[in-house]
C-alpha positions as CSV (number, residue, x, y, z in Angstrom):
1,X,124.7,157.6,82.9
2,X,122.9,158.9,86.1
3,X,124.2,158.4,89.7
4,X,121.6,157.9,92.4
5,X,122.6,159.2,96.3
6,X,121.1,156.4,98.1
7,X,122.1,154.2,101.6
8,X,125.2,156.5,102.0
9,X,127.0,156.1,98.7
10,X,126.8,157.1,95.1
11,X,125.1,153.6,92.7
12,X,126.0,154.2,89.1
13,X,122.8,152.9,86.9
14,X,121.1,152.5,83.4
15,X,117.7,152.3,82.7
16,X,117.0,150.9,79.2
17,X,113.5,149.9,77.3
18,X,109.9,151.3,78.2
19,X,109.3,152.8,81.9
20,X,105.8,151.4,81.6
21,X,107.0,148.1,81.3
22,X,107.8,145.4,84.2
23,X,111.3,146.3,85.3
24,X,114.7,143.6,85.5
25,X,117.1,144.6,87.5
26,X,120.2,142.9,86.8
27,X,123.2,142.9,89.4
28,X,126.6,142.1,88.9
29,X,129.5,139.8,90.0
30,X,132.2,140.6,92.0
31,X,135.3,142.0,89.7
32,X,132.7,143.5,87.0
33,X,130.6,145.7,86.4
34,X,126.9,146.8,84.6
35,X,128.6,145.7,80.8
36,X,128.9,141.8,82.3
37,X,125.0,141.9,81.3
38,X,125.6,144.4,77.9
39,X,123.9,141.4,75.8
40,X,121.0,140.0,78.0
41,X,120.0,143.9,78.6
42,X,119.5,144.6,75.4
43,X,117.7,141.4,74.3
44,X,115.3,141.9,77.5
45,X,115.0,145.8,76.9
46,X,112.3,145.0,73.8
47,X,110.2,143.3,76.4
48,X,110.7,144.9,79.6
49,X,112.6,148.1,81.6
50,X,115.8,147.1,82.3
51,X,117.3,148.9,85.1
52,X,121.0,147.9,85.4
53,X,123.7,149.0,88.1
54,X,127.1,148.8,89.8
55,X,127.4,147.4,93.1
56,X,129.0,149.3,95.2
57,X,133.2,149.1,94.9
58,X,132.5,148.1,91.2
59,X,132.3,150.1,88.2
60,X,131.1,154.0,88.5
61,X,129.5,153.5,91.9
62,X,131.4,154.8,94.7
63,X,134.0,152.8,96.8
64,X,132.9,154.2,100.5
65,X,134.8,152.6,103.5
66,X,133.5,149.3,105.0
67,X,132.2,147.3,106.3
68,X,129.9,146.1,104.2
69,X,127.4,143.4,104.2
70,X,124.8,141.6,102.0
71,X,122.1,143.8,104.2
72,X,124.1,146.7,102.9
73,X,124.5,145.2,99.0
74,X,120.6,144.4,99.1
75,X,119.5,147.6,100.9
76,X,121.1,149.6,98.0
77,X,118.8,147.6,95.7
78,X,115.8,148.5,97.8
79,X,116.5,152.6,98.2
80,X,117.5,152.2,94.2
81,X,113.9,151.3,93.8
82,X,112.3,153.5,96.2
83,X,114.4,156.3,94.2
84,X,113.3,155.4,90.8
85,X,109.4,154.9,92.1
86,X,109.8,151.6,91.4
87,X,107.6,149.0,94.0
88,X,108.4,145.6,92.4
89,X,110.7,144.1,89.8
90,X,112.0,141.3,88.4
91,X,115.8,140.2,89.7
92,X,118.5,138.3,87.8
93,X,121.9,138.4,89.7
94,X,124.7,136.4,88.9
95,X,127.7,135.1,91.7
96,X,127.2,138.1,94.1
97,X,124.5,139.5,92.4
98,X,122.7,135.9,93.0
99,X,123.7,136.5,96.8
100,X,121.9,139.8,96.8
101,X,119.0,138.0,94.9
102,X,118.5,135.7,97.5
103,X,119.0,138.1,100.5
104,X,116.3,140.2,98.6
105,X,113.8,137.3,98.3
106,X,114.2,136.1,102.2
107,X,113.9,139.6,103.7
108,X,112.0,141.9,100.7
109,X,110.1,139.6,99.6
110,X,107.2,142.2,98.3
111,X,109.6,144.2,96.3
112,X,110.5,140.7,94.1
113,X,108.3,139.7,91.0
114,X,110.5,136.4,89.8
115,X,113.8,136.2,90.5
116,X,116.9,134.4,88.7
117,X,120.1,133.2,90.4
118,X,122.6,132.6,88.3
119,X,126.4,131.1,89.0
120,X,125.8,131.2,92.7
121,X,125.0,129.6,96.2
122,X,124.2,129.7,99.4
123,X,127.3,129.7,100.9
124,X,130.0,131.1,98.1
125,X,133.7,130.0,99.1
126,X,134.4,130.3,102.8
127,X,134.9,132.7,105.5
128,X,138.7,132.2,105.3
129,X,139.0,131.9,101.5
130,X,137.3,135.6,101.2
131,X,139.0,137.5,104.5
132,X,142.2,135.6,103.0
133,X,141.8,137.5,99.6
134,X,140.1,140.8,100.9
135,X,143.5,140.8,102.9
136,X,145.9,140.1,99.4
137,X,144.3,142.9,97.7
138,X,144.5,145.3,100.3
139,X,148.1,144.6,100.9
140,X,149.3,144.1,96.8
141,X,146.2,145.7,94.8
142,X,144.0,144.4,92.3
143,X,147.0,143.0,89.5
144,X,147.3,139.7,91.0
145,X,143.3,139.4,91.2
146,X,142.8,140.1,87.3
147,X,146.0,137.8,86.4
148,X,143.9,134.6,87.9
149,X,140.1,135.5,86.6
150,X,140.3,134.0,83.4
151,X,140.7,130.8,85.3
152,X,138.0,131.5,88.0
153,X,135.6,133.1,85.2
154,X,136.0,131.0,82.1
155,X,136.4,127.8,80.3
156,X,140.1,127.0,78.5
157,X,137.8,127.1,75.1
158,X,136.4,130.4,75.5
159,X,139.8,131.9,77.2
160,X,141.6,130.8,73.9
161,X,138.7,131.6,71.6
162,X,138.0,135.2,72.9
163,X,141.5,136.5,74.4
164,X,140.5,140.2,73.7
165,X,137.4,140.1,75.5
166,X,138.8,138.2,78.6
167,X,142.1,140.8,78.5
168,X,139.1,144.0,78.9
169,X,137.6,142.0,81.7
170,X,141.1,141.6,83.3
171,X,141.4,145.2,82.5
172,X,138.2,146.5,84.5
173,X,139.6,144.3,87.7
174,X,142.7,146.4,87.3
175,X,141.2,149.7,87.7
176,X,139.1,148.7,90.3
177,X,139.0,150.1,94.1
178,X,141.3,147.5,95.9
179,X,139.3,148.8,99.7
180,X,135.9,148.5,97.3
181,X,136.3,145.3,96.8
182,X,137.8,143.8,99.5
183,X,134.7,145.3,101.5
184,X,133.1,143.3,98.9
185,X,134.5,140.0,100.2
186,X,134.4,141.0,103.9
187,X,130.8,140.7,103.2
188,X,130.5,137.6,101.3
189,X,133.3,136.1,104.1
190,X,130.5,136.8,106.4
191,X,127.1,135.3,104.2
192,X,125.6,132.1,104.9
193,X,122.5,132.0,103.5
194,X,122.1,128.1,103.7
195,X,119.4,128.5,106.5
196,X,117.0,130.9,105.1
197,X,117.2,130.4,101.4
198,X,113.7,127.9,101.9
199,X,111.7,130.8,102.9
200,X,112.2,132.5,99.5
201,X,108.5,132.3,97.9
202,X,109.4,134.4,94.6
203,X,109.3,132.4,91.3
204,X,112.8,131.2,91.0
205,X,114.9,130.1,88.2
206,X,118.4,128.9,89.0
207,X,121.0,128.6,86.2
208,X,124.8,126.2,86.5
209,X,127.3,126.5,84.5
210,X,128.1,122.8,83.9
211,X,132.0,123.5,84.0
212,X,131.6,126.2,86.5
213,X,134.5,125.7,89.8
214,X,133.5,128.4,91.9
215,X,129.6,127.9,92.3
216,X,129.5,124.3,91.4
217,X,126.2,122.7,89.7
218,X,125.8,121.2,93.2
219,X,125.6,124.3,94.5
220,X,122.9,125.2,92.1
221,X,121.0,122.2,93.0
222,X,121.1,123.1,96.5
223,X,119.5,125.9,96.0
224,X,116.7,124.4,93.3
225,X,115.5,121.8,96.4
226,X,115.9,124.5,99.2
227,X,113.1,126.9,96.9
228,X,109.9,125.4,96.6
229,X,108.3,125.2,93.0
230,X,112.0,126.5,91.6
231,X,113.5,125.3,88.4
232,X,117.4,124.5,87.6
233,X,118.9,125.1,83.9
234,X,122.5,124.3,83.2
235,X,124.1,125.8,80.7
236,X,128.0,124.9,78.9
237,X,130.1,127.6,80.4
238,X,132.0,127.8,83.9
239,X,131.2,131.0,86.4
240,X,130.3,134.0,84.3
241,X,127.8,132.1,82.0
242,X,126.1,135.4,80.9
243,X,129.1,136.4,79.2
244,X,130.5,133.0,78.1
245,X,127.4,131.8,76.6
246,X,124.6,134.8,76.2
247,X,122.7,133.4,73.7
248,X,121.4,130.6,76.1
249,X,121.3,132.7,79.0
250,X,119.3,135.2,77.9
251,X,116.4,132.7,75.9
252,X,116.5,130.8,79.6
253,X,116.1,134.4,81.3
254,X,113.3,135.7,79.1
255,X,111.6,132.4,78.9
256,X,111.2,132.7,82.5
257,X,110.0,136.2,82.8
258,X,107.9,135.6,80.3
259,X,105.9,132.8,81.2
């Protein structure tokens, strides 16, 4: 798959489906990668150009030294579409990628068609929470990271009911850049986006997992008041709803877009 040389760093992407086409960009959580969105990206690729990538520290993107920020995490989304020619899109991120959404709608907002925030918030976790784990992994590594995801990512039901699939997402944390992603949460440590989320004006649809413990459906519905003229959908699943239930979340995504 390509590599694009962009805002200092190397962004692994995919383009999929007809160029001609309104483009999706779909951006991932922290601790996966482009695959997290395998199923929705081929659904949406009959209908529409779907341009996926790896945030930086994830994946095949490059790892480069911090600090990062959410500036930083949206900027690469704005020089990956100045590179590909690309003047507006639609957005779906989910946890960070929903962070990045929402710094892209308050500060680029021409570049948005609709966007979709997914399993996130305003605020994710707290300042201490993320500098407390960004120190962890850069002192032991990524094993003990992957060895409490399931819990963080999934429902009990879908951990018992899929065990290979949640073992090659545990996997991917393993091999991933431990200064990558603890850049990763230097930068959500430091993003508050509780005071300018109101002055996104893109269409917005946010989606909750209903069993979700890291961005709870409160969180969600924060969010849905703070955006005028948004709409909330909750799905069955706890954080990584794309994966645990992709069926629903892609007919709630392409509904959206479509209409």
């Amino acid at each position: 798959m390509p590599t694009a040389t962009i805002n200092g760093t190397h962004l692994h992407y995919r383009g999929q489906g007809d160029r001609a086409l309104p483009t999706v960009v779909l951006s991932n959580s922290l601790g996966t990668d482009m695959d997290m969105w395998n199923e929705l990206a081929y659904r949406l690729a009959r209908r529409f150009h779907v341009l996926r990538y790896d945030t930086r520290g994830h994946g095949g993107s490059a790892s480069p030294a911090g600090p990062y920020s959410l500036e930083l995490l949206g900027g690469d989304v704005v020089k990956l579409l100045d590179m590909l020619d690309i003047e507006r899109a639609h957005f779906v991120g989910l946890s960070m990628g929903g962070a990045i959404g929402q710094w892209l709608g308050i500060h680029a907002p021409r570049r948005l068609a609709k966007l979709v925030l997914a399993n996130t918030a305003a605020r994710i976790g707290t300042e201490e929470g993320w500098r407390s784990r960004a120190a962890a992994v850069r002192a032991g590594g990524m094993s003990q990271i992957a060895e409490g995801s399931p819990g963080r990512w999934f429902t009990p039901g879908f951990i018992a009911a899929q065990p290979a699939r949640v073992r090659a997402l545990q996997d991917d944390v393993t091999q991933l850049d431990p200064e990558g992603y603890a850049a990763c949460c230097d930068a959500l440590a430091d993003a508050d986006l509780r005071a300018d989320v109101k002055r996104i004006t893109a269409p917005t649809l946010v989606i909750a997992g209903t069993q979700d413990p890291v961005t709870t459906i409160d969180d969600a519905r924060a969010i849905q008041h703070a955006i005028a003229g948004s709409t909330l959908v909750s799905l069955p699943a706890s954080h990584l709803s794309a994966i645990e239930v992709p069926e629903p979340f892609a007919e709630a995504v392409e509904a959206f877009l479509l209409h």
